[in-house]
C-alpha positions in Angstrom: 65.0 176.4 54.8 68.1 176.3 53.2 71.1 173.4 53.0 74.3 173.1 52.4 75.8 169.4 53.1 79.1 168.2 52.0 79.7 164.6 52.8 77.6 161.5 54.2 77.2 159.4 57.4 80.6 157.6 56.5 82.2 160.5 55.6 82.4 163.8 57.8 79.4 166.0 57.5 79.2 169.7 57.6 76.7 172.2 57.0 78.4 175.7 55.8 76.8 178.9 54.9 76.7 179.9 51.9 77.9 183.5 52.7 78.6 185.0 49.4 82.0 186.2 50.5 85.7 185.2 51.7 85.2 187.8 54.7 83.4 185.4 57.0 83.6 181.5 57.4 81.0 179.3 59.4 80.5 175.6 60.2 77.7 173.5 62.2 79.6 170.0 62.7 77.9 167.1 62.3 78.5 163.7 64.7 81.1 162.0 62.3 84.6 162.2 61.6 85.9 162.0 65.1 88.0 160.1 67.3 85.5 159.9 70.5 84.2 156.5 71.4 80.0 155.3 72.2 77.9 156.9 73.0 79.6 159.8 71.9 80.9 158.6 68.7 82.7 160.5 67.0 83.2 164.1 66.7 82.1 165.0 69.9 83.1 168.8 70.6 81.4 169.2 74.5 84.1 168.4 77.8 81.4 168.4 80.0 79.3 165.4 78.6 81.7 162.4 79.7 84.0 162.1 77.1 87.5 161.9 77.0 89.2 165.0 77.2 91.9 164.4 75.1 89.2 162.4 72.4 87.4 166.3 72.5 90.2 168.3 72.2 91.2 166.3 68.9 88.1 166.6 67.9 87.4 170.6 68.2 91.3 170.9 66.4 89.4 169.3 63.5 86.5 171.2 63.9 88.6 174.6 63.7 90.8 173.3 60.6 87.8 173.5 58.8 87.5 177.2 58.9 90.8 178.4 58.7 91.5 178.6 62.3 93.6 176.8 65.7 92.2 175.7 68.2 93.6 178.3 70.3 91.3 180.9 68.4 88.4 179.5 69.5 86.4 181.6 71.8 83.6 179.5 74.1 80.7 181.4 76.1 79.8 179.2 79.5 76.2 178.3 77.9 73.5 178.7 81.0 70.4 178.9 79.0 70.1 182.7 79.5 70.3 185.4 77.2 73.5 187.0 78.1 75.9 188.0 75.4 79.4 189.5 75.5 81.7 191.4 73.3 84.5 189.5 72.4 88.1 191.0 72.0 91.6 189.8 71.5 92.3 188.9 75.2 89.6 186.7 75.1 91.1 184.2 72.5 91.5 180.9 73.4 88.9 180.9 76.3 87.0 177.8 77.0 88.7 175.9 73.6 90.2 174.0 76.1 89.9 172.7 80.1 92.8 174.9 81.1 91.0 177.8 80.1 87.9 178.9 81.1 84.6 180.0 79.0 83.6 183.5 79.2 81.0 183.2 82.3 77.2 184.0 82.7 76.3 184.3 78.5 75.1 182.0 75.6 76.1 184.5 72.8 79.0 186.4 71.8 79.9 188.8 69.5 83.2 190.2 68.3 84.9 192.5 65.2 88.1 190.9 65.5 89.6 188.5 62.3 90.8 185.5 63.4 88.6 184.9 66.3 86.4 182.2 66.4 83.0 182.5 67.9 82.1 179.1 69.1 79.1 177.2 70.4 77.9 173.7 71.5 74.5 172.2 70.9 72.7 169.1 71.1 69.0 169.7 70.5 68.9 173.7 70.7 69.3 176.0 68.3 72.7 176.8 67.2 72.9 180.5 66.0 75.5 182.3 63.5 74.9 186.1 63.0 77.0 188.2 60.4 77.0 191.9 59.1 79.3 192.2 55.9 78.4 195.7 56.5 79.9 196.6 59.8 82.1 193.9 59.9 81.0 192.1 62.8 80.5 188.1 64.0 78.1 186.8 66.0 77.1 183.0 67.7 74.0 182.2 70.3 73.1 179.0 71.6 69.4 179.2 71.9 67.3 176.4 74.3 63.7 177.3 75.4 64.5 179.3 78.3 67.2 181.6 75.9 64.4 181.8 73.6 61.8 182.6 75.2 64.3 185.2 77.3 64.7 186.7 73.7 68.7 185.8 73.0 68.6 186.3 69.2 67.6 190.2 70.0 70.1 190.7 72.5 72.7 189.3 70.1 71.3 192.2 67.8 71.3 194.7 70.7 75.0 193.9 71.5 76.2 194.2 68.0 74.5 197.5 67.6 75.6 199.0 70.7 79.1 197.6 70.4 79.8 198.1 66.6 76.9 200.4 65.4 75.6 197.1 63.5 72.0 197.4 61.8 69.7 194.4 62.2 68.7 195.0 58.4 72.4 194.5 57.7 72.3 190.9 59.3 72.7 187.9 57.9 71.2 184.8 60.5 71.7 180.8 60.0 69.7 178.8 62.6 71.5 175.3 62.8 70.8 171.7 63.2 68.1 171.3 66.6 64.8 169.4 67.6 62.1 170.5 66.1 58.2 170.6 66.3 58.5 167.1 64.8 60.2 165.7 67.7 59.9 168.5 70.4 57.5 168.0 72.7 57.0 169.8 75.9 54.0 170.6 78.7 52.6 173.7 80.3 55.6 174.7 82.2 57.8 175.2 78.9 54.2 176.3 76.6 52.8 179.1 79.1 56.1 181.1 78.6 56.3 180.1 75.2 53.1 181.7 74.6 53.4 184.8 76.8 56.0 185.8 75.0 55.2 184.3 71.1 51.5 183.6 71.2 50.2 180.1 70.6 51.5 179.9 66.7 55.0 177.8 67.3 52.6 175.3 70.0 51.0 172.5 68.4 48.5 170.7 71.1 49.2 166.9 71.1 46.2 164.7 70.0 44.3 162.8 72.7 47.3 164.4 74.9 45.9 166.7 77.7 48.7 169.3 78.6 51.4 168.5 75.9 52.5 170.5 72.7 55.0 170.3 70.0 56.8 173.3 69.7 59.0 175.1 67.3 61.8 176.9 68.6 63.1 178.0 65.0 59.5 179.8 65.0 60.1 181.7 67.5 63.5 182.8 66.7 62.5 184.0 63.2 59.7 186.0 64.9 62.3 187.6 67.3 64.7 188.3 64.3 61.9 189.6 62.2 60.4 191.7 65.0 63.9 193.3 65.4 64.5 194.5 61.8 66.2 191.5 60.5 64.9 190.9 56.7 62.9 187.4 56.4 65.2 186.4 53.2 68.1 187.2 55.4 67.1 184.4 57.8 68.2 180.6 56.9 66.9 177.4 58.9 69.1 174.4 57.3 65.7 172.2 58.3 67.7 169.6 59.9 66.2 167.7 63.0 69.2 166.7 65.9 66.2 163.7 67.1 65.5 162.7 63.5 68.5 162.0 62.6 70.9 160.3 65.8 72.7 158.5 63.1 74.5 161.7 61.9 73.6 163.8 64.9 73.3 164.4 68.7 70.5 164.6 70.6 70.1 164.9 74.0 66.5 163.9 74.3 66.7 161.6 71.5 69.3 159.8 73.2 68.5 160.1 76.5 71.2 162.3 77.9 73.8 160.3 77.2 75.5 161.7 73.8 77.1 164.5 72.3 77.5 168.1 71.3 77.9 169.6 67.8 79.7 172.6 67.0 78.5 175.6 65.5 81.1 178.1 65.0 81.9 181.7 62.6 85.4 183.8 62.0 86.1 186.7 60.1 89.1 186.0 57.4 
């Protein structure tokens, strides 16, 4: 695990990493330093949760300041909890980083090789995902629940950028963001049977003296998908920071009942 925080509770909070280069910015946004009001207090970046438009708007302009960008760079997959992923290009920009313009459909991951674009997604309990190859020059940003991850996202995020930009997965460089974990993450047979068809039983802990019920790790998962697709263990960094632990500086949608925010994870090339 690896962290990077600037900031504190009463002052906006940000996790950035620590690429060793100006090529590539990234960002996962914590809850504060906002202007939306309870429960989604305050840097809400998610339209479809509630809030006030105008409140989230605001709120993803700050977001994109923070990297160097607008918010009309900002490039939004719709997020269905597949493991779709498209190829981003310049007539994308500006889709879904606002109401009057729509997300690109059907995926939960996008990739892209153009500067200035800025790959964009929400989260509020699942795994964030920021993917970069200094090598080949190419971005990439996957929202990962249990039915992305267990669908294998993170690989066809790899797939995609190989295909698209002739990107090698031992040239990636992989930050897994704020989201439950095994701590807080419990689930039954219906989420654990596929979990363990398709990861084995190492990410599910069985529950004590709770027939049925298992903690499970989502961020051990993804680092066995990564590593099972050539990405190098040391170039794969969990920040270790649980959305459920830790309401006071970030969302969580089973923490808080489904009434809250979404964080923002989000990557640009310079």
């Amino acid at each position: 695990m690896r962290t990077n925080w600037t900031g504190s509770a009463g002052d906006p909070v940000w996790i950035r990493p620590d690429w060793s280069t100006d090529r590539v910015r990234g960002i996962f946004s914590f809850r504060e330093g906002g202007v939306s009001d309870a429960p989604y207090q305050s840097l809400n970046v998610g339209y479809h949760v509630g809030d006030d438009a105008a409140a989230v708007t605001e709120n993803r302009r700050r977001c994109a300041e923070k990297i160097g960008a607008t918010l009309e760079d900002l490039v939004v997959p719709e997020q269905v909890h597949g493991a779709g992923v498209a190829v981003v290009t310049e007539a994308h920009r500006g889709r879904g980083s606002t109401p009057a313009f729509p997300p690109i459909p059907g995926v939960d991951g996008v990739v892209s090789n153009v500067p200035g674009l800025t790959l964009t997604i929400m989260a509020a309990d699942c795994v964030p995902m920021l993917f970069y190859d200094a090598t080949a020059g190419v971005i990439g940003a996957a929202h990962s629940g249990w039915r992305g991850t267990v669908s294998h996202i993170s690989r066809e995020v790899l797939r995609t950028m190989s295909e698209a930009f002739s990107s090698r997965p031992e040239d990636v460089d992989v930050w897994l963001g704020p989201s439950i974990r095994r701590c807080c993450y419990e689930v039954d047979e219906r989420v654990a049977q596929p979990v363990a068809e398709s990861f084995g039983h190492g990410p599910l802990l069985p529950r004590h003296a709770r027939p049925g019920k298992y903690l499970l790790s989502l961020q051990a998962c993804i680092r066995m998908d990564l590593q099972s697709a050539g990405v190098s263990e040391e170039h794969i960094h969990d920040v270790g920071v649980c959305t459920a632990c830790h309401t006071h500086v970030l969302y969580s949608h089973r923490a808080e009942h489904g009434r809250t925010g979404r964080l923002l994870g989000a990557i640009r090339l310079a």
